[in-house]
Structures are given as C-alpha cells and as structure tokens.
C-alpha positions as CSV (number, residue, x, y, z in Angstrom):
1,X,83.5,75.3,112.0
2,X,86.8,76.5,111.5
3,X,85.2,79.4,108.9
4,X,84.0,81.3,112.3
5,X,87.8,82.2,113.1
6,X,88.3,84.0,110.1
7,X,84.9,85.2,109.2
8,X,86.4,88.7,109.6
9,X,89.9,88.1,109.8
10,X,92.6,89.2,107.0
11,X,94.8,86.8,107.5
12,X,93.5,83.8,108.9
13,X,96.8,81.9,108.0
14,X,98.5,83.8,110.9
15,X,95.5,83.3,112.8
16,X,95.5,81.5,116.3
17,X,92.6,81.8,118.0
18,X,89.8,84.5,117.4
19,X,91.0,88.5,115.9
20,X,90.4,89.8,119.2
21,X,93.2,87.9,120.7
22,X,95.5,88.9,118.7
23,X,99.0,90.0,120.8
24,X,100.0,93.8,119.4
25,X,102.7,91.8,118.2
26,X,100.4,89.9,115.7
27,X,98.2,92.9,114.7
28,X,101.8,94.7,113.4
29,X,102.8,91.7,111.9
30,X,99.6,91.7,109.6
31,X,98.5,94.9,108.7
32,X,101.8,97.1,109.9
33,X,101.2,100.6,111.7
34,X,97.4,100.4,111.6
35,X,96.6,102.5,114.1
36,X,93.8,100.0,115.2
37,X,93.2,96.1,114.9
38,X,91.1,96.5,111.5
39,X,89.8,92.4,111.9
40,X,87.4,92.9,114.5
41,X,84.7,94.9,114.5
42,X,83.9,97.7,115.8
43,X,81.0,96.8,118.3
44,X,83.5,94.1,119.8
45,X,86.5,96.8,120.4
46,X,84.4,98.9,122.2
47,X,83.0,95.9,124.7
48,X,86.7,94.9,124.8
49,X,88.0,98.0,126.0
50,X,85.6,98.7,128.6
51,X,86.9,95.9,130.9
C-alpha cells in the first residue's frame, strides 16, 4: 500500500515516511519558502499543532 504515503504528497520521491513528518528541512527542500507544509491537509495541521 505504498500509494497511501503519497496520496497527498508532491513529491513522494523525497518522501520518507508520511507528509506530516516531514523535518522543516524537507518541507524547504520541496516546495521552497512555503509559508506552510502544502502536502498535508489542513484538518491534520490543525490536530498536529494542538499537541
């Protein structure tokens, strides 16, 4: 099932585990100075943040 890992994710090549593991690092690497981590939606940043 290795098509859930990058169901939402841009570049799945880069990908090692799920989007919302992705290091800062990682997230500038693929999409630059996004100001947010546009791979994971939104529902799951909020929950994420929260902790």
């Amino acid at each position: 099932m290795s098509e859930e890992k990058s169901c939402c994710c841009q570049k799945p090549e880069i990908l090692k585990g799920t989007p919302e593991k992705c290091s800062s690092e990682t997230i500038k690497q693929c999409h630059g100075d996004e100001p947010s981590h546009p791979c994971v939606p939104e529902d799951q940043k909020a929950s994420g943040e929260k902790e």
